[in-house]
Backbone as JSON, one array per atom type, in Angstrom:
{
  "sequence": "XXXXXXXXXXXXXXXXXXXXXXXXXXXXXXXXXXXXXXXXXXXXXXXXXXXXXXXXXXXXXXXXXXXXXXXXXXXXXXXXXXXXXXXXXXXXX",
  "N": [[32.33, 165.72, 160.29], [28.89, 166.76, 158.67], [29.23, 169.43, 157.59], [32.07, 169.69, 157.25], [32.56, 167.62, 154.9], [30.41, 168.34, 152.74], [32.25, 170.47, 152.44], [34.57, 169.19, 151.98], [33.91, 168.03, 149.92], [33.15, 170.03, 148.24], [35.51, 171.68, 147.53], [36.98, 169.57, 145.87], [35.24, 169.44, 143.7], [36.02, 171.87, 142.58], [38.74, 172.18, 141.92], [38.82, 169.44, 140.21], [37.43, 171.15, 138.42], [38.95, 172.69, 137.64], [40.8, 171.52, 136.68], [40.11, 170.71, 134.27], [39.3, 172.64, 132.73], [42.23, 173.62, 132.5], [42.7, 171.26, 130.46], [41.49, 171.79, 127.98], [42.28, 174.23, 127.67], [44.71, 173.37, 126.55], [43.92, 171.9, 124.73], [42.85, 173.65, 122.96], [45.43, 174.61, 122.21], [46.52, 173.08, 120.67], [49.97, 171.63, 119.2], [51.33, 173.83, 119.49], [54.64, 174.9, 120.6], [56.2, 174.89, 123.42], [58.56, 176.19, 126.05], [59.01, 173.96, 129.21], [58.89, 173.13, 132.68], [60.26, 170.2, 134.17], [58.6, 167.85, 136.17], [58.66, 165.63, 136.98], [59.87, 162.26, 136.48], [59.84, 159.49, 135.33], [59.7, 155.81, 134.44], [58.34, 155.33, 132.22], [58.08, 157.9, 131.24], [58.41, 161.69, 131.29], [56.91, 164.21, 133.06], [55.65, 167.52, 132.36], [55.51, 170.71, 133.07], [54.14, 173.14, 132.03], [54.11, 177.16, 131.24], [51.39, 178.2, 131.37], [50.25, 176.62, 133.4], [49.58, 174.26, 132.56], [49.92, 170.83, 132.32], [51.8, 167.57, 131.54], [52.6, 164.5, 130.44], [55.08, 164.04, 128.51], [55.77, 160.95, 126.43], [58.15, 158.4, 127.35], [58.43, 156.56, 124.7], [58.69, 158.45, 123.03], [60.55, 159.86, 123.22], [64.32, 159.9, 124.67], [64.07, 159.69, 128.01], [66.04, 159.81, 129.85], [69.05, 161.47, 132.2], [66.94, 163.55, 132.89], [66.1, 165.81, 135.68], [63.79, 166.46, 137.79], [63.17, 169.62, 137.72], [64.79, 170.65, 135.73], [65.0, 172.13, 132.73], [62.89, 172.07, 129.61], [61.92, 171.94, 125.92], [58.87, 171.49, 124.67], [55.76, 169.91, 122.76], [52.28, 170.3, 122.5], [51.04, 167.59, 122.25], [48.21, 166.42, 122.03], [45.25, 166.15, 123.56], [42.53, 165.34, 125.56], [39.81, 165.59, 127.14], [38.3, 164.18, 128.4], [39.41, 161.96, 129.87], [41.24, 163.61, 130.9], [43.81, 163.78, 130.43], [46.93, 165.3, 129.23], [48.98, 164.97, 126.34], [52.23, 165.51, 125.64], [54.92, 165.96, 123.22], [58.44, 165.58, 122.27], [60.02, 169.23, 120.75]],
  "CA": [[30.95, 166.15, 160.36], [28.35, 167.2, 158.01], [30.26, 170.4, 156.99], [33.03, 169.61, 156.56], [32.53, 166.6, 153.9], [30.66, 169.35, 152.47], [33.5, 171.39, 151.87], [35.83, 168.89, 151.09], [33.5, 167.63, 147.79], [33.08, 171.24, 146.78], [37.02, 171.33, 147.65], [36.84, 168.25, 145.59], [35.23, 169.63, 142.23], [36.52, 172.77, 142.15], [39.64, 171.6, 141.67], [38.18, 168.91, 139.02], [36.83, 171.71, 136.92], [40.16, 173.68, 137.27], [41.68, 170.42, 135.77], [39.3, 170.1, 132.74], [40.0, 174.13, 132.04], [43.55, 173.01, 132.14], [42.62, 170.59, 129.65], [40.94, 172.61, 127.59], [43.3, 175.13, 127.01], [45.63, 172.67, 125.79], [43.41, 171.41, 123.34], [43.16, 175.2, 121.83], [46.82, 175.05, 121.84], [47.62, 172.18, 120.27], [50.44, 171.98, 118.18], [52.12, 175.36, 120.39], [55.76, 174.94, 121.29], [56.43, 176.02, 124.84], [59.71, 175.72, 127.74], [58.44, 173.82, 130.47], [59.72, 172.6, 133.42], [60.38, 168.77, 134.29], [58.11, 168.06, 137.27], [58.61, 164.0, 137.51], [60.82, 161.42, 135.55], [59.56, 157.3, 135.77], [60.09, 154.78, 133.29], [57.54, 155.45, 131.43], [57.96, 159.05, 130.43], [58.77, 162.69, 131.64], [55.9, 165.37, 133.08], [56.25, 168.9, 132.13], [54.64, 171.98, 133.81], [54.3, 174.26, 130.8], [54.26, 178.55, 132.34], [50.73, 178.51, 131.31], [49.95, 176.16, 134.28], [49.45, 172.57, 131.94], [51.04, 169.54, 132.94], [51.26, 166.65, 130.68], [53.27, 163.44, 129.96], [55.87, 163.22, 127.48], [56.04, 159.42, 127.07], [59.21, 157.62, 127.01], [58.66, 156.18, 123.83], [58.91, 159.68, 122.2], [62.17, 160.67, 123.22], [64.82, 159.13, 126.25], [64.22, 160.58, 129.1], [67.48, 159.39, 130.55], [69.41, 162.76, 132.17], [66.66, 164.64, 133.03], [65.49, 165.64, 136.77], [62.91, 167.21, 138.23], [63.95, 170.56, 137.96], [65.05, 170.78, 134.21], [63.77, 172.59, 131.44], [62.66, 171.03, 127.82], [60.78, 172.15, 125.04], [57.98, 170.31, 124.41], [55.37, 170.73, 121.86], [51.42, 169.72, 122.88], [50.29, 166.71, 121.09], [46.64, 165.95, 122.6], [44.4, 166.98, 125.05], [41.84, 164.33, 126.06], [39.23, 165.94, 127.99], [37.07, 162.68, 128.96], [40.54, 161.7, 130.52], [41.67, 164.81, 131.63], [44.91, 163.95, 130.18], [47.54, 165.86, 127.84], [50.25, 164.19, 125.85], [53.54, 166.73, 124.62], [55.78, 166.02, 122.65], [59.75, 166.85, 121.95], [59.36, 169.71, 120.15]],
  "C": [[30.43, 166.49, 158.97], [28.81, 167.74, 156.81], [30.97, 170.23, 156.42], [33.33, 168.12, 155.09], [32.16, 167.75, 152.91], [31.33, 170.0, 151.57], [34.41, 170.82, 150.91], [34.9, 168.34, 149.53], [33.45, 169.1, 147.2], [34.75, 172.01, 146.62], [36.96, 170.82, 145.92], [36.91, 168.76, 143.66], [35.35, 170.99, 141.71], [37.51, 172.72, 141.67], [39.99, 170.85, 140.35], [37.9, 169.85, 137.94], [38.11, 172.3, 136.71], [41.03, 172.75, 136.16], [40.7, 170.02, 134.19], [39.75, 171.3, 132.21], [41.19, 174.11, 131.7], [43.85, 172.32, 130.68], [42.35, 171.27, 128.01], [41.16, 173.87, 126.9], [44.37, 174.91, 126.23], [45.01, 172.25, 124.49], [43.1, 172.27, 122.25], [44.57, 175.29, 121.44], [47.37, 174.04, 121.3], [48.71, 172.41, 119.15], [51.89, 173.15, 118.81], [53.39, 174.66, 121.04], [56.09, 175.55, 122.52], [58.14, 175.4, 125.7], [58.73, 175.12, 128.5], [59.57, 173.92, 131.52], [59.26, 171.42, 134.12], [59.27, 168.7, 136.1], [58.18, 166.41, 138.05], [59.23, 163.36, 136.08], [60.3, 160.39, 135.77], [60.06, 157.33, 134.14], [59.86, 155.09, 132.49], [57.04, 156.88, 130.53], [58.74, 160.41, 131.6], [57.42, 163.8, 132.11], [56.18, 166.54, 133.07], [55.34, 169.51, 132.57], [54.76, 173.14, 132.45], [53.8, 176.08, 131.77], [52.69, 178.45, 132.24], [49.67, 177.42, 132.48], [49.57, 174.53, 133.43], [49.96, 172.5, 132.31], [50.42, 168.5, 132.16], [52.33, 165.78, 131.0], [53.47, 163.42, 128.37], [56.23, 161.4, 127.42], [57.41, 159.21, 126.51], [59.37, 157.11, 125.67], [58.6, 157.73, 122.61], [60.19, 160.04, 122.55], [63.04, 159.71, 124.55], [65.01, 160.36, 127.17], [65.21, 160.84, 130.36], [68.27, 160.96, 130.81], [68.85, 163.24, 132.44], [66.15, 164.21, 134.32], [64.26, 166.68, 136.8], [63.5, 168.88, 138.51], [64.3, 171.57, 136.51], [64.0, 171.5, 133.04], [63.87, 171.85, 130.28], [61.85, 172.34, 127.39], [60.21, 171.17, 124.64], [56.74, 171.21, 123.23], [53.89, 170.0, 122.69], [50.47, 168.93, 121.68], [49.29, 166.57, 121.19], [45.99, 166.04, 124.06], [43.15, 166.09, 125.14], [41.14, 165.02, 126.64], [38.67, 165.19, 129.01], [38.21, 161.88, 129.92], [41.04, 162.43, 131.26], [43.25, 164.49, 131.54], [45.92, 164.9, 128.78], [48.99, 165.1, 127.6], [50.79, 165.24, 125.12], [54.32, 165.22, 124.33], [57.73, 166.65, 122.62], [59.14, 167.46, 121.18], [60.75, 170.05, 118.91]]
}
């Protein structure tokens, strides 16, 4: 119904803005060494949950990500923060 569409778009971009603030904070911090923890492994890289609630992609071609699970801690460092993407790229650190 109605309502509930509604809800779910303001669902929708609440969420969205939480992920640009995300962004956003990274891009003040670039450079900042943190612990994360591993949140997904593919081919193509490693994602880290940093404590301060980021999440980025380490890519594969920065380090081997071979060995690590979901689960694992790293240090990572934060290389770029994209806003217009809403992506962040770490680093080993």
């Amino acid at each position: 119904d109605r309502c509930s569409r509604l809800e779910r778009a303001a669902e929708a971009a609440e969420l969205e803005r939480g992920e640009v603030k995300k962004v956003e904070l990274a891009r003040r911090c670039l450079g900042l060494e943190e612990e994360g923890v591993v949140t997904g492994v593919f081919d193509f890289g490693v994602f880290v949950r940093l404590p301060n609630g980021v999440e980025g992609l380490v890519p594969a071609s920065a380090f081997d990500p071979r060995g690590l699970r979901a689960g694992d801690t790293c240090r990572v460092q934060i290389v770029r923060a994209d806003i217009a993407s809403r992506q962040v790229t770490l680093g080993p650190a």
